[in-house]
FIVEXDREN-828553 format. One record per residue (C-alpha): residue number from 1; residue in one letter; x negated, y, z negated. Coordinates in steps of 0.05 Angstrom, whole numbers. Each point is the difference from the previous one (the first is absolute). Example, Ala and Ser with C-alpha at 12.3 -4.5 7.8 and 13.67 -1.06 7.14 Angstrom:
REM residues 2
1 a -246 -90 -156 $
2 s -27 69 13 $
***
This chain:
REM residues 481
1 x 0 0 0 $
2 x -25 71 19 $
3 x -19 42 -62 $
4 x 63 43 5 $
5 x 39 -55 -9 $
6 x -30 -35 -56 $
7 x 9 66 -36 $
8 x 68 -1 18 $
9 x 11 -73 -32 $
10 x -32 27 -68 $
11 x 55 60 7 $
12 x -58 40 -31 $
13 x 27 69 -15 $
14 x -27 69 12 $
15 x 60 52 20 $
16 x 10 59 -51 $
17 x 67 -6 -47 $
18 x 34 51 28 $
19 x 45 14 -62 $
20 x -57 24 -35 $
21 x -8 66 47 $
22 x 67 26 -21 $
23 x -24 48 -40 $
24 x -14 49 50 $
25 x 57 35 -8 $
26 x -28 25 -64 $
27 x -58 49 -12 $
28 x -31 -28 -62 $
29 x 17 -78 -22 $
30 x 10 22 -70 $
31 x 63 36 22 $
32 x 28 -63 23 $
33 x 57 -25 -45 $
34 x -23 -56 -47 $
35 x 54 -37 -34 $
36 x 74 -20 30 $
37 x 32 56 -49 $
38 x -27 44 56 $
39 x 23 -21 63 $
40 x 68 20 38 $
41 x 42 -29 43 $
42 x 55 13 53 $
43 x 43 -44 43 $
44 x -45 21 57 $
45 x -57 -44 -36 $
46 x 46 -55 -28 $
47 x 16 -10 64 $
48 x -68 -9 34 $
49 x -17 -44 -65 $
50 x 62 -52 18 $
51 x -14 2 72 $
52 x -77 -21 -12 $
53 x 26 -55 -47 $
54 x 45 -24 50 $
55 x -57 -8 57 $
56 x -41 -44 -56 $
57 x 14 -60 48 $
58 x -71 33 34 $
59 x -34 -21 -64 $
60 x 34 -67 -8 $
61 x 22 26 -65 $
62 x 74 -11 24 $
63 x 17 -51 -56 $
64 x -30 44 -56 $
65 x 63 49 -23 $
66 x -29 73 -12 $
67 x 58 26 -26 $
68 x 18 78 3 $
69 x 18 28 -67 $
70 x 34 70 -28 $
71 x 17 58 35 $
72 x -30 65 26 $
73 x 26 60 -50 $
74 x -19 -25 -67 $
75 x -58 -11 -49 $
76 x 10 -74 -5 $
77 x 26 -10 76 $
78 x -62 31 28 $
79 x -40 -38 -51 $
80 x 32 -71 24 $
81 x -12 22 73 $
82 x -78 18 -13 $
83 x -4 -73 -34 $
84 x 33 -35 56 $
85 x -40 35 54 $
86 x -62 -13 -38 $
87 x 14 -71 0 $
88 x 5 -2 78 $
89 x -58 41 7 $
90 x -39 -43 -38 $
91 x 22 -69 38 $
92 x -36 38 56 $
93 x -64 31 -21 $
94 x -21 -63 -52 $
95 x 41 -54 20 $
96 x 78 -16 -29 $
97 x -44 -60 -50 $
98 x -59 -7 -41 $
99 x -51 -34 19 $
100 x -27 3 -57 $
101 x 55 -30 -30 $
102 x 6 -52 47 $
103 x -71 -30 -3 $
104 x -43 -18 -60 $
105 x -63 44 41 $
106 x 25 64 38 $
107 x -55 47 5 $
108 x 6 35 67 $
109 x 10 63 -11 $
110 x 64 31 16 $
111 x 28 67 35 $
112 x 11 53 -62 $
113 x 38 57 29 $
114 x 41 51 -39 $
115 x 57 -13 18 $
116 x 36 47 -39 $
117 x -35 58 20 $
118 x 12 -23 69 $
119 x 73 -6 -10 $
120 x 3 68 -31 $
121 x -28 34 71 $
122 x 47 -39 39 $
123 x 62 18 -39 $
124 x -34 77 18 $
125 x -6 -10 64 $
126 x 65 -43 15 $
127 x -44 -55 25 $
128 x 13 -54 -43 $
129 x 20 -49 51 $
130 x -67 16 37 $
131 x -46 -10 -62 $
132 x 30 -64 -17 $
133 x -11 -25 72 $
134 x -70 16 -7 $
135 x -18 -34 -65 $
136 x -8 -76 36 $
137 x -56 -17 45 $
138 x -2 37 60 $
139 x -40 -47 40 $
140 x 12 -35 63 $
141 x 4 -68 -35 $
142 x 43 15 -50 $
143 x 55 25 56 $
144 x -16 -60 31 $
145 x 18 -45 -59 $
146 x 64 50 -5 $
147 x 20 -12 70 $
148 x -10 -76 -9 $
149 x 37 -2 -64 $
150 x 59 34 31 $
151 x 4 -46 57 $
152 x 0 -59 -37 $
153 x 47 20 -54 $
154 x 49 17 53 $
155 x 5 -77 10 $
156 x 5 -16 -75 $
157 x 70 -22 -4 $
158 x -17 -38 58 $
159 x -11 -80 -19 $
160 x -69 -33 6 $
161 x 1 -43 46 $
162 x -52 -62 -22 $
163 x -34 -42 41 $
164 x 6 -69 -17 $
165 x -52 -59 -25 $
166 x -8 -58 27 $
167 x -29 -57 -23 $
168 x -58 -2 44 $
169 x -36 63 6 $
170 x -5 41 65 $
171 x -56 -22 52 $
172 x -35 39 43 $
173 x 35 -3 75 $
174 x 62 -23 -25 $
175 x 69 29 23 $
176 x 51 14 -49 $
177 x 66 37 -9 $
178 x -37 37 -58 $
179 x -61 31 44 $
180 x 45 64 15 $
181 x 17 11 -75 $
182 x -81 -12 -28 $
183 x -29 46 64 $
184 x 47 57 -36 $
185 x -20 -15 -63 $
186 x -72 2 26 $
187 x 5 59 42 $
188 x 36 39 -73 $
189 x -62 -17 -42 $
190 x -51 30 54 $
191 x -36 -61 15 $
192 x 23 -18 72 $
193 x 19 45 61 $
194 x 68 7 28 $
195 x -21 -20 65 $
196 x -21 -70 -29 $
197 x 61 -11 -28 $
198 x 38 -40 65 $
199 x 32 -54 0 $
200 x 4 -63 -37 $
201 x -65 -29 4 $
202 x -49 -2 -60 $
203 x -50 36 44 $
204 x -76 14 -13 $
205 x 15 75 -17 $
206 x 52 -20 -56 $
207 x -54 -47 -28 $
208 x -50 51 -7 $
209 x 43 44 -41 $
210 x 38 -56 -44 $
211 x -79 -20 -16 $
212 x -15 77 -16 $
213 x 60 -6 -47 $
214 x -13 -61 -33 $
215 x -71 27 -17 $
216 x 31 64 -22 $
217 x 40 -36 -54 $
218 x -46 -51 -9 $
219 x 32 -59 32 $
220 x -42 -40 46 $
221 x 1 34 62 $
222 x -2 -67 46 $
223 x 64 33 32 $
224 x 48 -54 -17 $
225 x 64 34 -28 $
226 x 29 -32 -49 $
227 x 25 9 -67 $
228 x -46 55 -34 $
229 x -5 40 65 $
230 x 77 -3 14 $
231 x 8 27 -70 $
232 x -35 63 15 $
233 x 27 7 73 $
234 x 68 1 -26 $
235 x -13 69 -34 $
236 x 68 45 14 $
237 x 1 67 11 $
238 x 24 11 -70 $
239 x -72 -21 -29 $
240 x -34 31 56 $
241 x 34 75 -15 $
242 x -21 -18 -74 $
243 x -68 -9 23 $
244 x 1 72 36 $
245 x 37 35 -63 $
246 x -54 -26 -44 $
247 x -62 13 46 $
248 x 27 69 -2 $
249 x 14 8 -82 $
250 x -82 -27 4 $
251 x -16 60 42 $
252 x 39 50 -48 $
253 x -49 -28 -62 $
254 x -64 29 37 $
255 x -31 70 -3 $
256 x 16 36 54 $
257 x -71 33 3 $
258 x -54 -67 -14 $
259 x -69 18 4 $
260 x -22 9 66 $
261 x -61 -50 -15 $
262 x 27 -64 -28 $
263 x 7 -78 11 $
264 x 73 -20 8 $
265 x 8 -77 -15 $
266 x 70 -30 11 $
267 x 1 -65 -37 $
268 x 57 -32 39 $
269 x -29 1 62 $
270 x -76 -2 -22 $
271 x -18 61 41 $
272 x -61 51 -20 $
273 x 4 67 36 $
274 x -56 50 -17 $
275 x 13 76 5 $
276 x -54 52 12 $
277 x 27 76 -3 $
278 x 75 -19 15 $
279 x -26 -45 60 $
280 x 4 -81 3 $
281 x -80 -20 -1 $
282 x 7 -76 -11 $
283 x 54 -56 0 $
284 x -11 -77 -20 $
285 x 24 -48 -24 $
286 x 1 -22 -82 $
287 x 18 -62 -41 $
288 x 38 25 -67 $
289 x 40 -36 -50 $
290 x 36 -66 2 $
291 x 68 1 -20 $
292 x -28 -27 -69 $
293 x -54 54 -16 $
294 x 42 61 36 $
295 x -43 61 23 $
296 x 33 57 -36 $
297 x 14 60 26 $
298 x -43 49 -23 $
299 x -45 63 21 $
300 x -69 -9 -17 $
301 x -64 42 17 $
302 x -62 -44 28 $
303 x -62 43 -44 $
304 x -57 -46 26 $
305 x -16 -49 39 $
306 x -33 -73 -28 $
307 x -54 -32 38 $
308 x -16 -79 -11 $
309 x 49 7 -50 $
310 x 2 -50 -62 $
311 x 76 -35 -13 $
312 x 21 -1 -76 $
313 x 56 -53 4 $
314 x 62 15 -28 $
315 x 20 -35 -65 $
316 x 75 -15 43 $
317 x -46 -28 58 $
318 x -54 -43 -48 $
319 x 61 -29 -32 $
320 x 39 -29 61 $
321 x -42 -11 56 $
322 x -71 -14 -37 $
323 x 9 -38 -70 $
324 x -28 -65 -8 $
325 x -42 8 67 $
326 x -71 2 -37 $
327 x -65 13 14 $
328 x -2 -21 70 $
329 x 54 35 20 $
330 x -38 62 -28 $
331 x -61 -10 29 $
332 x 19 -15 62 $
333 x 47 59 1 $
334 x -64 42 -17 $
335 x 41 16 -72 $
336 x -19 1 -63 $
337 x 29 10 -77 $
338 x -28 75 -29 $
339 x 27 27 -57 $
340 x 53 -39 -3 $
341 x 26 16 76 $
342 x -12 -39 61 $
343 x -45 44 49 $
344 x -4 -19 70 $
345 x -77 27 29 $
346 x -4 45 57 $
347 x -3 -50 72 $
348 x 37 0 63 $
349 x 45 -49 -31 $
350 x 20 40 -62 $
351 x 75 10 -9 $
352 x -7 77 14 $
353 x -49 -20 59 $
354 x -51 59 20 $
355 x 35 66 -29 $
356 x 53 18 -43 $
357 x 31 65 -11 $
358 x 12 17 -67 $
359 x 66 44 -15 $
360 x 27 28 -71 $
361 x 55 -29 -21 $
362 x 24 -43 -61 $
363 x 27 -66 40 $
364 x -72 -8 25 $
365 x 24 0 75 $
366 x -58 15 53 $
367 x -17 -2 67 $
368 x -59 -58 22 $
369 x -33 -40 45 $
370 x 8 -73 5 $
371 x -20 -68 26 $
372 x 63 -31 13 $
373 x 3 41 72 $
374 x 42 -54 25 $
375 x 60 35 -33 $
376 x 7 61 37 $
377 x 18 -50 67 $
378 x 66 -8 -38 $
379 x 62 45 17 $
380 x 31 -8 -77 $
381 x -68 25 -46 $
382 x 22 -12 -60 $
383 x -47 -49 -34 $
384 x -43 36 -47 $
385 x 8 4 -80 $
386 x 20 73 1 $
387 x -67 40 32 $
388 x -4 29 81 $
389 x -43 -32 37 $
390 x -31 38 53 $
391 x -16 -31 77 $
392 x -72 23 14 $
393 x -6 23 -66 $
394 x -74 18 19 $
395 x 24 36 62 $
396 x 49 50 -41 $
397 x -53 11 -58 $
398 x -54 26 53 $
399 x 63 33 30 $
400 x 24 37 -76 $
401 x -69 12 -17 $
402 x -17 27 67 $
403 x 55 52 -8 $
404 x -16 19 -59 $
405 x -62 18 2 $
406 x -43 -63 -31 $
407 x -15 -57 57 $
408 x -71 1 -15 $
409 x 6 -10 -82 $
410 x 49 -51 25 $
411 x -45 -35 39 $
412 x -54 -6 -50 $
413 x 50 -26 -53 $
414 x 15 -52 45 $
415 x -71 -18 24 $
416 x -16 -11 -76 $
417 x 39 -71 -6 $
418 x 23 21 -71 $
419 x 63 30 -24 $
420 x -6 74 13 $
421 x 43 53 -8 $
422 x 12 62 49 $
423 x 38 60 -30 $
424 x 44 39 53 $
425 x -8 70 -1 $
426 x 75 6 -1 $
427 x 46 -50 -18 $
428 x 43 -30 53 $
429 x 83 -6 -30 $
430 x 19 -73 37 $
431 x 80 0 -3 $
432 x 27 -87 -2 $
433 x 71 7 24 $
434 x 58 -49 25 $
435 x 34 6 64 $
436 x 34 -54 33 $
437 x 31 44 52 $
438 x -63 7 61 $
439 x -3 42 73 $
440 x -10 -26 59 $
441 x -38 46 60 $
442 x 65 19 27 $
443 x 26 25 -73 $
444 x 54 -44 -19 $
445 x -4 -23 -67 $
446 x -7 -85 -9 $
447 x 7 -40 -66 $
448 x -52 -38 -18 $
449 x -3 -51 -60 $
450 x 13 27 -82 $
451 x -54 -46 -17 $
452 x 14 14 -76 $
453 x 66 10 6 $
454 x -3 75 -26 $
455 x 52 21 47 $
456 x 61 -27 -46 $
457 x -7 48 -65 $
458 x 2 58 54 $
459 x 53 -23 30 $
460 x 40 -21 -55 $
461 x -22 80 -28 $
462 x 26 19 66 $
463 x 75 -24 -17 $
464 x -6 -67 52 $
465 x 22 -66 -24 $
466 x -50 -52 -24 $
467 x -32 -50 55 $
468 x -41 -62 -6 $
469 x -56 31 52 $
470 x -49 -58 29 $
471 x -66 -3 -33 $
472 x -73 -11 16 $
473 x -21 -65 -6 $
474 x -73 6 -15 $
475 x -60 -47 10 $
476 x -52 -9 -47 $
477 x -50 63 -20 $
478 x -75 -3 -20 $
479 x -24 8 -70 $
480 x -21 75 22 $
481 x 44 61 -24 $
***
């Protein structure tokens, strides 16, 4: 995929919140009213307020209720109305949940825009209508995901139609009556063309994409359809309009204005993109979490980068995948007991392989190199016990330390052999989000797997009814984190 498009898959964000520039209408900020006692309305307003409530279909907030309280005229009417556009205006500009709230590590930091003040200017102004439309994401992708959730909920009431199992699965050049109805289903998720889709054979294009499913949800992708793969194909438009209305509450957690030089990781489709100055640099592929040892979602900075780095193994890791394997095990594993802790030495065969780069945070998640490169060949990378693994680790630490300033420190560190440490002259925030919603070149938004199944609690936030959502079947990980 082309670097624009990558970035587009990670939904990484970097338009201004609009609401925030409302304040122009005043000369000094501190004359801005700052408490609800303050602000007036009149029917003019109220009915701009309803009228933006009423188009919250755009959002997919259509099965939240934002209810419209008081009455313009009085104390406690204007008071109710200030509260109930407040709520609204919030749903937009931070997102209608918490993620906070919703996940036992939320650390991503969120859009913080005063709202109130904002709301004040716009009752000025008469514009209230106008500054709530500008408090979501005003990115192409985000009208994209509006568009798409729109279309599909159209045919909500509409009934699924399921295609049926068999008892022998599907085989490649086959004709069936249910060819038609899995090419749709196909064509929906954004893994085969529409010009592919003819007929009733089983043909060689249909194969190819059933396979890039079945890796993507981490079936075996031999392209035989049977049970597991007919139980994802038989997504309605009901789940896939959920899909959209939580990719978009996703987008409404994240700061409008990220750092313009950062590394956006998005865990469910274990993609790296690196930006320099508010410009995609790098994108490759990572390895993160299994659905056992989830990858939280977190903002971290990297401070400095480790060369030949050492591997303390984690008490959680020593206890289930290396008690009772003894000295040999150790030995050959180039390990051995100090102070208590299992230390792997530095080697091409360590567990954080030839670099790691350290980051400051409490859950001791990082960024690192690794043997195991056979790993990144796989479509679902989710086998790690928590930690990103980098593809050409190497190649993006020259790259980082390049860029800032330090390649030739760098390359000395590494030349040594022994764990060596390279402080960054400025640290590097690294953002690990979750979007199961991805872009194709021509713009139309796909769903991909929800690997960890993170997607429910949003919905569910979101007002949709509970679903049993297929879920990754994983192969065995390494011993590395």
């Amino acid at each position: 995929m082309r670097k624009g498009v990558i970035a587009s898959s990670l939904l990484a964000m970097t338009v201004t919140l609009a609401g925030c520039d409302f304040l122009s209408g005043y000369r000094d900020k501190a004359e801005a009213p700052a408490s609800i006692d303050q602000l007036h309305w009149d029917d003019t307003a109220v009915r701009q307020l309803r009228e933006a409530i009423d188009r919250r279909a755009l959002h997919g907030l259509d099965r939240m209720r934002f209810a419209v309280g008081g009455r313009p005229g009085s104390v406690e009417g204007d008071q109710a109305l200030t509260q109930s556009a407040l709520r609204y205006a919030s749903a937009l500009a931070r997102g209608a949940s918490d993620p906070a709230k919703l996940y036992d590590v939320y650390t991503v930091p969120r859009p913080k825009p005063d709202l109130l003040r904002g709301l004040a200017t716009a009752l000025e102004a008469g514009k209230v209508g106008g500054w709530i439309d500008s408090l979501a994401p005003q990115n192409q992708e985000y009208r994209s995901l509006s568009k798409a959730y729109l279309a599909l909920r159209r045919k909500d009431g509409a009934p699924a139609p399921t295609i049926p199992d068999k008892s022998e699965p599907l085989q490649p050049g086959t004709t069936d009556a249910r060819i038609p109805a899995i090419a749709r289903q196909l064509v929906a998720s954004g893994y085969l063309d529409r010009t592919a889709a003819q007929g009733e054979r089983y043909n060689p294009a249909m194969v190819r994409a059933a396979q890039r499913m079945q890796a993507d949800y981490g079936i075996k992708p031999d392209g035989l359809i049977g049970s597991d793969a007919l139980e994802v194909l038989n997504l309605s438009d009901a789940d896939r309009a959920r899909a959209m209305a939580v990719a978009m509450e996703r987008m409404r957690w994240l700061d409008r204005k990220a750092p313009p030089t950062r590394i956006d990781v998005n865990i469910a489709s274990g993609r790296l993109i690196y930006w320099r100055d508010g410009k995609v640099a790098d994108s490759r592929k990572v390895v993160v979490g299994e659905p056992e040892n989830e990858t939280p979602q977190l903002r971290s900075p990297i401070y400095r980068l480790v060369a030949n780095p050492t591997w303390t193994v984690p008490r959680s890791i020593e206890r289930k995948e290396i008690a009772g394997k003894g000295g040999v095990y150790l030995r050959r594993n180039n390990m051995a007991w100090k102070d208590g802790w299992i230390v792997q030495q530095p080697g091409p065969e360590n567990s954080l392989g030839l670099v790691k780069f350290d980051m400051k945070n409490e859950h001791r998640i990082y960024l690192h190199d690794t043997p195991a490169k056979h790993l990144f060949q796989e479509v679902q990378r989710q086998r790690s016990h928590g930690c990103v693994r980098v593809e050409d680790a190497l190649g993006f630490a020259e790259m980082l330390a390049r860029d800032e300033g330090v390649l030739e420190e760098w390359r000395r560190a590494r030349a040594t052999g022994k764990e060596t440490f390279v402080k960054l002259p400025r640290e590097i925030p690294v953002r690990l989000i979750y979007q199961t919603v991805i872009f194709g070149e021509d713009g139309e938004p796909a769903i991909r797997s929800d690997p960890y199944g993170w997607n429910d609690r949003v919905a569910t936030a979101l007002g949709f009814p509970p679903r049993q959502a297929y879920r990754l079947r994983t192969s065995d990980s390494d011993i590395g984190p």
